[in-house]
C-alpha positions in Angstrom: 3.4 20.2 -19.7 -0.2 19.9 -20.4 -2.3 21.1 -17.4 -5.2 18.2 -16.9 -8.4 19.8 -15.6 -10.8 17.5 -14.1 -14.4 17.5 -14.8 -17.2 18.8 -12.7 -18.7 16.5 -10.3 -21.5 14.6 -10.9 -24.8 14.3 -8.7 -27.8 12.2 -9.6 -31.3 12.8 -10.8 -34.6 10.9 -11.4 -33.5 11.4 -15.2 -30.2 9.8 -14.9 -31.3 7.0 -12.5 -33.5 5.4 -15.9 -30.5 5.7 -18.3 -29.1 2.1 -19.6 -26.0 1.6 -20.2 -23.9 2.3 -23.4 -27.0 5.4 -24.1 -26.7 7.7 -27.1 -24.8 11.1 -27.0 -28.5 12.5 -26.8 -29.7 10.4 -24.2 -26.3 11.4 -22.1 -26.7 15.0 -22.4 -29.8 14.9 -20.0 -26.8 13.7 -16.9 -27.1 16.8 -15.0 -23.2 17.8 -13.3 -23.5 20.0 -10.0 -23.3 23.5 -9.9 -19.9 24.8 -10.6 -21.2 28.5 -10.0 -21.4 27.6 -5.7 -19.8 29.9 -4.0 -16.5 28.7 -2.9 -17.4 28.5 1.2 -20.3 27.1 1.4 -19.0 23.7 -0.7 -17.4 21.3 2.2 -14.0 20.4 2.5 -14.1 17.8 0.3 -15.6 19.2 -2.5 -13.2 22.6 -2.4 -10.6 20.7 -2.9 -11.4 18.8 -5.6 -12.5 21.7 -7.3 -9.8 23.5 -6.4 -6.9 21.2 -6.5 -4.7 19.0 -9.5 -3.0 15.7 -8.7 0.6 15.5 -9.0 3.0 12.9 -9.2 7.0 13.3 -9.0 9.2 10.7 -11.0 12.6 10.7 -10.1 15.5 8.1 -11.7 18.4 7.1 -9.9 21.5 5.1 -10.5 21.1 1.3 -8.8 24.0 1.8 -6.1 23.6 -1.9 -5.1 23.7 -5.1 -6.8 23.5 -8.3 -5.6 26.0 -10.6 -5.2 26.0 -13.7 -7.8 25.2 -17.2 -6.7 28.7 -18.1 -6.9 29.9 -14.6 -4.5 27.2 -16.1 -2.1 28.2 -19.6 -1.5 32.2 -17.8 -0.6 30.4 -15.8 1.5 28.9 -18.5 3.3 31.3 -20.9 3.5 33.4 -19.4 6.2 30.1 -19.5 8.6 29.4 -23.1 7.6 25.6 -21.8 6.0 23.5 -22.2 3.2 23.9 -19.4 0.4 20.0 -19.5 -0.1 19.1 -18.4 3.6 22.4 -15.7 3.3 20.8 -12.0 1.7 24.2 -9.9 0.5 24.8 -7.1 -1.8 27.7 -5.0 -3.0 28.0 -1.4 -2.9 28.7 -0.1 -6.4 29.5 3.8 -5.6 30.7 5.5 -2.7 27.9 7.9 -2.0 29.8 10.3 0.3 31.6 11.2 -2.9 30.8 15.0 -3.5 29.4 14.8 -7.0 27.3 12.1 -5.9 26.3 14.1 -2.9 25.7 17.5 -5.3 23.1 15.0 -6.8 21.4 13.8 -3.8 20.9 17.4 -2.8 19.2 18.1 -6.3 16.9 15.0 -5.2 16.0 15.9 -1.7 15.1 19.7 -2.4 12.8 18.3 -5.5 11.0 15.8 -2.9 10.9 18.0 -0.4 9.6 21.0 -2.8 6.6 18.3 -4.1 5.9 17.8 -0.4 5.5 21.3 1.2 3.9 22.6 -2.2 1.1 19.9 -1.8 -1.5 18.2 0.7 -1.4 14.1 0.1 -4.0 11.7 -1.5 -4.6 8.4 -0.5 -2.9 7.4 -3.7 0.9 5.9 -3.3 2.9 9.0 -5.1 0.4 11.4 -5.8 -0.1 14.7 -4.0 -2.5 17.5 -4.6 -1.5 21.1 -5.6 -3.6 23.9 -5.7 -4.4 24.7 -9.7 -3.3 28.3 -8.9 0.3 27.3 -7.7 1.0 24.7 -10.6 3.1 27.6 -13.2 5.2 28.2 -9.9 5.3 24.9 -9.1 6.2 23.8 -12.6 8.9 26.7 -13.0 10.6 25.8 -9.4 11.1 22.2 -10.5 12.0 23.2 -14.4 15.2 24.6 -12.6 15.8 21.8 -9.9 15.7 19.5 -13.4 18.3 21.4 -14.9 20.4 21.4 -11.9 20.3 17.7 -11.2 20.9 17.2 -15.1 24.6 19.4 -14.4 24.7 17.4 -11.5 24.9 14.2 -12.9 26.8 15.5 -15.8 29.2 16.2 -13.0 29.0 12.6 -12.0 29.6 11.9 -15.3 33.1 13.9 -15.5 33.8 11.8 -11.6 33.5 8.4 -13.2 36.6 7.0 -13.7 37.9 8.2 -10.3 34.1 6.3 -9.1 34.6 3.3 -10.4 38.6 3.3 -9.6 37.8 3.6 -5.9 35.0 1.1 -6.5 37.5 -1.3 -7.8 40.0 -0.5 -4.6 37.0 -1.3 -2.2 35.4 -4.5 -3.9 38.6 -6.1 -4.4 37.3 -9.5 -6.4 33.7 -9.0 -5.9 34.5 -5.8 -8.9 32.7 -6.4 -11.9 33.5 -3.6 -14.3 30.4 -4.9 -16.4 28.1 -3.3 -13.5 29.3 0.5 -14.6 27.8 1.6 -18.1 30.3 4.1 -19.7 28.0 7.2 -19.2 26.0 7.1 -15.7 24.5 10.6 -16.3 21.7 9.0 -18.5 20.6 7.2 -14.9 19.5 10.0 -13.5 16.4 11.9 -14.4 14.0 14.4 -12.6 9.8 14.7 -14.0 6.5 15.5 -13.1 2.8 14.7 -14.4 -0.8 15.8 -13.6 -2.4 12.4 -13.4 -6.1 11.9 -14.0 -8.1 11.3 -10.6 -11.6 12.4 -12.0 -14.1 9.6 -13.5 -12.9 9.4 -17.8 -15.8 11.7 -19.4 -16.2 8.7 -21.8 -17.8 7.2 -19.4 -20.9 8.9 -18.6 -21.8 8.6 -22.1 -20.9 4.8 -22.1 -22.8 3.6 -18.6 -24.1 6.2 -16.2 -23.8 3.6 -13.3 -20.8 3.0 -13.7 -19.8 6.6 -13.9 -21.7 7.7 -10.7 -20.0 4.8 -8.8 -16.8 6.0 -10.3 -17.9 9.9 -8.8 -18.6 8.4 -5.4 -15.2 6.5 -4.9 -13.4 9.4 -6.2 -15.4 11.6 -3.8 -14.4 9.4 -1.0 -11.1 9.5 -1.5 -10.8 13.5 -1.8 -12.8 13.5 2.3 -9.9 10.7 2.9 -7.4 13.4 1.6 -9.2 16.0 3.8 -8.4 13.9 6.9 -4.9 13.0 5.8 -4.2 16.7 5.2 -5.5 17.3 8.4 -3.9 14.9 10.5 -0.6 15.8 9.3 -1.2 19.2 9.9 -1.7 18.5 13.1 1.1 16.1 13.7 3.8 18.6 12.1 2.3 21.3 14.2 2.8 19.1 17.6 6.3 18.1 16.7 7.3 22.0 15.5 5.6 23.3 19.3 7.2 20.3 21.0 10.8 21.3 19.8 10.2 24.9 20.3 9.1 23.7 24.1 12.3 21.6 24.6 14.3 24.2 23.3 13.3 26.8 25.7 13.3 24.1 28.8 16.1 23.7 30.7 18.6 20.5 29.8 19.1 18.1 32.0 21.9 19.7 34.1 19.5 22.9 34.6 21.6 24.1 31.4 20.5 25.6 28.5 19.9 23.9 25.3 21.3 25.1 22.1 18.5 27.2 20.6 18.4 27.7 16.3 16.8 30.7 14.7 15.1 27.7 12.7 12.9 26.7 15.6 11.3 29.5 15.2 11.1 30.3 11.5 10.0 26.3 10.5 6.7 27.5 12.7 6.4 30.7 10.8 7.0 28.9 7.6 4.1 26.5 8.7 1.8 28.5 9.4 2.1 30.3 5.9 2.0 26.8 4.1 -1.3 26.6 6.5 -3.0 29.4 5.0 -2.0 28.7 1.9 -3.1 25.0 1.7 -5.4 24.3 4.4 -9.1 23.5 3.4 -10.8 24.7 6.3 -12.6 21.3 7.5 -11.7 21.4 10.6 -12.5 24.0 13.3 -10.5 22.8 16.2 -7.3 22.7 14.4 -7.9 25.8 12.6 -8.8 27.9 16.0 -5.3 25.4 17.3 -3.2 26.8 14.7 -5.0 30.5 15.0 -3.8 30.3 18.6 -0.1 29.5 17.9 0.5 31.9 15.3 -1.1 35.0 17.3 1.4 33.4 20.5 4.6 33.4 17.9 3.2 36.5 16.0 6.3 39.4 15.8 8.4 37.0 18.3 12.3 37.3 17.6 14.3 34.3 18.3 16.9 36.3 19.6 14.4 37.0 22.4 14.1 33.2 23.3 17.7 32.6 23.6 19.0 32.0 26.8 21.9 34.6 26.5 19.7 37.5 24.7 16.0 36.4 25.5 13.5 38.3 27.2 12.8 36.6 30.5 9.0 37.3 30.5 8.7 36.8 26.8 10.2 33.2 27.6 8.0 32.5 30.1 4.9 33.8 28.3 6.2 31.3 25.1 6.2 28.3 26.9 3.3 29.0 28.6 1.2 29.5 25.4 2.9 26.8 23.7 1.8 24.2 26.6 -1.7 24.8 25.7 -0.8 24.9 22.0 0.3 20.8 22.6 -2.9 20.3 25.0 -4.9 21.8 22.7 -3.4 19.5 19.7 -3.2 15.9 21.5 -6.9 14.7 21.0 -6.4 15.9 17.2 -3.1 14.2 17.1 -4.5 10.9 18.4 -7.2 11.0 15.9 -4.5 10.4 13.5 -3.7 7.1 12.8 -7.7 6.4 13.1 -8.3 8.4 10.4 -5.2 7.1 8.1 -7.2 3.5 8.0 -10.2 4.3 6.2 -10.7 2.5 3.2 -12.6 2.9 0.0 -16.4 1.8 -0.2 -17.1 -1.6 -1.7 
């Protein structure tokens, strides 16, 4: 995979401002570029990670599992309710997806999507995420082998297909159409990645400055959008980790305890290391927020939370600190969906 490295951002000067369009090569070389040599923290939010971030985009083929019934299927269908076919919507189910090699396969799927996702901070950009340029051999290497296992996966599949399409042909009865099953389904399913250009073509400075630097400020816009998103969900995952984690160490509603999981304690720890790891640092409250919530959960057991092996002061001290944890986050959780409307500049 060829790693795409965006160019350096533009800003504008006198000189640039009395280019025409379409100029020479000479004439171009006077658009000055700003100063890659800034040091890293005193460039805003925006602008670190666009420097230090490369889009990526996840492509993932599947098997159609549903097919539409044909015009004829539809008017049977009808007819019993006395209705039009054209205002009735139905579908078949082609495979039975609680079969376990179908299952194996879904796993592969899920743990790829949900590797893109925790890797990466979105973009406002349906299917691309960013990833920080210093994680992308990692990330390339972790999804190299999830590619490889969904490949044996569906070549498991593959082996399952007569016993598929047999039980197929039990459950459709005379809606089967052995014509919707191709002899090897293993081609259907595929698993790729690509570093998609989000920086203004280089081209095009040469060819018409004005268009370029109104090409540099839209794709500047949408990296502070980015910021925000990242930011918001942040905060939202944050609120709904410490909300659990409160619930959890509440009473149910007979005065009983609730079942507590090791995981509600180790999905916080895990967030706040994807935090650190991803965060750009824009935003102070939610930085001093999540600073406060990893110091309260800092060297905390979960055995010392449970009901049956906890710690009654350490409890009590928990739920204490997490209660200002979620005061702390609501005004930065009701930002949200504020933030999530902005839209490009005309």
């Amino acid at each position: 995979m060829t790693l795409l490295i965006s160019p350096p951002r533009c800003r504008r000067t006198r000189a640039e401002e009395d280019l025409p369009d379409a100029e020479t090569d000479h004439g171009a070389a006077e658009v000055t570029v700003l100063d890659e040599e800034r040091d890293h923290h005193e460039r805003d939010p925006a602008d670190r990670l666009r420097q230090d971030a490369a889009a990526v985009r996840l492509h993932v083929s599947w098997p159609g599992l549903r097919r539409t019934l044909s015009a004829e299927q539809k008017d049977e269908a009808a007819s019993p309710f006395d209705a039009e076919s054209g205002s009735l919507s139905a579908s078949k189910k082609l495979l039975d997806t609680k079969h376990p090699a179908l299952r194996a396969a879904a796993k592969v799927r899920h743990a790829a999507g949900s590797h893109w996702k925790s890797a990466s901070l979105p973009y406002p950009e349906p299917g691309v995420r960013l990833l920080p340029r210093t994680d992308l051999p990692a990330f390339e290497r972790r999804m190299g082998e999830l590619q490889a296992e969904l490949a044996d996966a569906a070549a498991e599949v593959d082996r399952q297909r007569d016993e598929l399409v047999s039980r197929a042909h039990r459950r459709l009865g005379d809606l089967f159409d052995p014509a919707d099953y191709p002899p090897s389904l293993a081609p259907l399913f595929g698993l790729s990645w690509d570093l998609p250009a989000v920086e203004p073509p280089d081209y095009l400075r040469r060819l018409s400055p004005r268009l370029y630097r109104q090409e540099c400020d839209r794709v500047r816009h949408r990296f502070e959008q980015a910021v925000q998103l990242a930011e918001s969900a942040f905060a939202q995952e944050l609120a709904s980790l410490v909300e659990h984690l409160r619930e959890r160490l509440t009473g149910g509603e007979n005065g009983g305890p609730r079942v507590f999981r090791d995981s509600a304690v180790e999905n916080l720890t895990e967030f706040f290391a994807r935090f650190r790891r991803l965060s750009v640092g824009g935003n102070e409250e939610l930085n001093a927020v999540v600073a406060e919530a990893e110091g309260l959960m800092r060297g905390v057991d979960p055995a010392d939370l449970r009901a049956s092996t906890g710690v009654g002061w350490l409890q009590d001290r928990v739920r204490e600190g997490l209660s200002g944890v979620a005061e702390a986050l609501d005004p930065l959780v009701a930002d949200a969906p504020r933030r999530r409307v902005l839209r490009n500049p005309r």
